[in-house]
FIKOLZA-1660 file (N, C-alpha, C; in steps of 0.1 Angstrom, whole numbers, plus 5000, padded with zeros to 4 digits):
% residues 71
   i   px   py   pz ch aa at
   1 2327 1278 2583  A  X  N
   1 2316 1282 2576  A  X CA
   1 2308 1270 2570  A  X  C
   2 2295 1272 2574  A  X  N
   2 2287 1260 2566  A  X CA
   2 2282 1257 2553  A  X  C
   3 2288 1249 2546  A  X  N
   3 2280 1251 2531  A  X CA
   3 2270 1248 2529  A  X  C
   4 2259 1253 2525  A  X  N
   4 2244 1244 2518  A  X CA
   4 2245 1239 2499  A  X  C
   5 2241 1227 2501  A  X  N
   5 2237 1224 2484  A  X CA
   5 2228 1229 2478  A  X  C
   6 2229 1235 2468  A  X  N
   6 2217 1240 2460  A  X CA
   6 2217 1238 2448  A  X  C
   7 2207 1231 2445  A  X  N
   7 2203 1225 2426  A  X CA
   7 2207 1242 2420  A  X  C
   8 2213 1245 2408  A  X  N
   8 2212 1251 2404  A  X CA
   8 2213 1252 2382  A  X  C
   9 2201 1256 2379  A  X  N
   9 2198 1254 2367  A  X CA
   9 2209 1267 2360  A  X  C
  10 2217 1266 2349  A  X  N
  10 2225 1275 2342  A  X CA
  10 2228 1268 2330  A  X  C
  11 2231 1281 2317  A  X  N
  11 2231 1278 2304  A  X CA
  11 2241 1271 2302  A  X  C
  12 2241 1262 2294  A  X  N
  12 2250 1252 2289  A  X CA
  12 2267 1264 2285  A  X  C
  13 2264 1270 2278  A  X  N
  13 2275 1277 2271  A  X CA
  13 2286 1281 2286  A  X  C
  14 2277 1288 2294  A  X  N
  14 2280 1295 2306  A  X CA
  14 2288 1285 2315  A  X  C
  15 2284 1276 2318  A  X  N
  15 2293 1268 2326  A  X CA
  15 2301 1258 2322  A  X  C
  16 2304 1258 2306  A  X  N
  16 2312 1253 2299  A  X CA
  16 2323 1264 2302  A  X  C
  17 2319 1277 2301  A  X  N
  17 2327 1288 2300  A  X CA
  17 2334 1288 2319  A  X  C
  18 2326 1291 2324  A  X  N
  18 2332 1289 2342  A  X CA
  18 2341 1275 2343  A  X  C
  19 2339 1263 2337  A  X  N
  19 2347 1249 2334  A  X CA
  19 2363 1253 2332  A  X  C
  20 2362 1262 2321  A  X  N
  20 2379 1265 2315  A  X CA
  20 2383 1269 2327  A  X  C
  21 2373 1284 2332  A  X  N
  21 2381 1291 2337  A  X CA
  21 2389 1286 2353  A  X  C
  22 2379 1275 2356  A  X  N
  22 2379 1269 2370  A  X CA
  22 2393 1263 2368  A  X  C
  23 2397 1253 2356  A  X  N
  23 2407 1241 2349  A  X CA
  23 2420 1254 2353  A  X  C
  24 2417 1267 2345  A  X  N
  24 2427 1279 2342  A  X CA
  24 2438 1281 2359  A  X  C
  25 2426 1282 2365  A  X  N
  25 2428 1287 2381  A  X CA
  25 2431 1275 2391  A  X  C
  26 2431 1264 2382  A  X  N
  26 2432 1252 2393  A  X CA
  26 2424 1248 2404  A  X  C
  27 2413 1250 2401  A  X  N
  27 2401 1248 2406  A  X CA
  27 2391 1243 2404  A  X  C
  28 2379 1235 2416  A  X  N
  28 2368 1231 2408  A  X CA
  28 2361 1243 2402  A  X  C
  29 2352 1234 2398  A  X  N
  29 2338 1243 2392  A  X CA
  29 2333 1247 2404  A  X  C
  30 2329 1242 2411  A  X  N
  30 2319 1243 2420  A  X CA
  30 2327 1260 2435  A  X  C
  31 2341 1253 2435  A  X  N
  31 2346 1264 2436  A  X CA
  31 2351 1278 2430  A  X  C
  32 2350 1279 2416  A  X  N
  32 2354 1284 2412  A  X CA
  32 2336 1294 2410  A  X  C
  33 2331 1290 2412  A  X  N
  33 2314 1295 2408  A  X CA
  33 2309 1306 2422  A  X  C
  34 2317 1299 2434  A  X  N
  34 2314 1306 2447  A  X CA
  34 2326 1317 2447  A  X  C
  35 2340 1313 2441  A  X  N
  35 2349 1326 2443  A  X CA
  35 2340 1336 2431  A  X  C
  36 2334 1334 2423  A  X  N
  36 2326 1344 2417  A  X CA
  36 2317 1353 2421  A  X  C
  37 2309 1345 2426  A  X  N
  37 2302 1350 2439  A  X CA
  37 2302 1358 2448  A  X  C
  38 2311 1350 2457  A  X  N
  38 2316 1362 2466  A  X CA
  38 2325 1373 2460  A  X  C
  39 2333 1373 2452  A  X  N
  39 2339 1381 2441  A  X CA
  39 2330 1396 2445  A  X  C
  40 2316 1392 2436  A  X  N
  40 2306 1402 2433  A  X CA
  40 2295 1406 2440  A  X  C
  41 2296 1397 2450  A  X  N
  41 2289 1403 2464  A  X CA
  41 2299 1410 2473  A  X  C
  42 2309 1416 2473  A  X  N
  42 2320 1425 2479  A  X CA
  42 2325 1431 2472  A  X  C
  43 2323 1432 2459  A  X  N
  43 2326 1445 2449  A  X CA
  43 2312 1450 2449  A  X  C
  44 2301 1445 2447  A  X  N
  44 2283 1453 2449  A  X CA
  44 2291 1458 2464  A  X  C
  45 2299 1458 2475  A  X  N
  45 2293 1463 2488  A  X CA
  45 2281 1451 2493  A  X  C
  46 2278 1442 2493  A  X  N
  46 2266 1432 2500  A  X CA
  46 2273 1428 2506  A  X  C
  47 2281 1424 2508  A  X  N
  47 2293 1421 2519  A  X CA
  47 2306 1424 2518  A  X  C
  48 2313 1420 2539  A  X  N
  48 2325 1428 2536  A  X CA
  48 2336 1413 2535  A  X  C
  49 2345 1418 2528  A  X  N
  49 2355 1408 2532  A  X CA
  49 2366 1412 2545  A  X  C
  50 2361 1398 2550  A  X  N
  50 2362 1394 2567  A  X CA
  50 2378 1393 2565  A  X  C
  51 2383 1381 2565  A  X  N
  51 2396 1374 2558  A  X CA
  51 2398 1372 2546  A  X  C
  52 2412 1378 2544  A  X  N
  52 2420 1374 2530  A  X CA
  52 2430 1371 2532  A  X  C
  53 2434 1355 2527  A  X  N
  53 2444 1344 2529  A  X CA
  53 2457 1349 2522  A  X  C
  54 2467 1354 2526  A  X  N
  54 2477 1357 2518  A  X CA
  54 2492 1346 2519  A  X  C
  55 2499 1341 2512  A  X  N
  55 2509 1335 2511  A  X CA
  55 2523 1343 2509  A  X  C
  56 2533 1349 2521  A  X  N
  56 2540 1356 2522  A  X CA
  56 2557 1347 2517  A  X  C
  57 2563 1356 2514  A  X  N
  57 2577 1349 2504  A  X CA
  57 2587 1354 2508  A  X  C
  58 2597 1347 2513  A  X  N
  58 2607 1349 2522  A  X CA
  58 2620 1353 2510  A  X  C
  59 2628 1359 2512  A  X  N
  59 2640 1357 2499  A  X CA
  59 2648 1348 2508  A  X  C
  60 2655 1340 2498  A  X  N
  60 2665 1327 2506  A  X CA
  60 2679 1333 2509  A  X  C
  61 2683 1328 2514  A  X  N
  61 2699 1333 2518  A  X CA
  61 2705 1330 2512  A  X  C
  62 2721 1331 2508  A  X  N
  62 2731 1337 2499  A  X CA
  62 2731 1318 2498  A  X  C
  63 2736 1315 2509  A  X  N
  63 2740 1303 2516  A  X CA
  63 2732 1292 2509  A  X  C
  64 2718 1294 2508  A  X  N
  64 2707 1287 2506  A  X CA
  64 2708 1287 2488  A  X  C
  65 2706 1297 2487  A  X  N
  65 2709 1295 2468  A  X CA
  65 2718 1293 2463  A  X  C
  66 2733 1292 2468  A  X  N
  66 2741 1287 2464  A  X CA
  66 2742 1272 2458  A  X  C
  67 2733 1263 2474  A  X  N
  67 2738 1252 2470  A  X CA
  67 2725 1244 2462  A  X  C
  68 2716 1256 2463  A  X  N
  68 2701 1247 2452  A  X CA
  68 2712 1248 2435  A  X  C
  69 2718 1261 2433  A  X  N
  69 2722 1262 2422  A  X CA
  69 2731 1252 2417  A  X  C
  70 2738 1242 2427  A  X  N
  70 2752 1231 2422  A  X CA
  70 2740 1221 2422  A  X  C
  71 2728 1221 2420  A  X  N
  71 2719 1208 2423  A  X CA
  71 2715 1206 2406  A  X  C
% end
């Protein structure tokens, strides 16, 4: 996907406030402004979500946590 730059003017208070929440989530601002975005352009319905990245979690073996736990 291509990004475009775009000047965007917003109130001081507001993006002090998007700032925490970006720091909160481990993320930039600049990121954290577009996960909003698209957020609320696929809850309005204006678009659909195509892909959603999931990170799947294996349980370890008996074997395997055994010897993390003598560590």
């Amino acid at each position: 996907m291509a990004k475009k730059s775009y000047p965007l003017r917003i109130n001081e208070q507001v993006i002090a406030a998007m700032q925490r929440w970006a720091d909160d989530d481990l993320r930039s601002l600049n990121a954290q402004i577009e996960y909003v975005l698209r957020d609320a352009l696929v809850k309005s319905g204006r678009v659909k979500l195509v892909q959603k990245v999931t990170t799947e979690v294996e349980a370890v073996g008996e074997d395997d946590s055994e010897s993390a736990d003598n560590h």
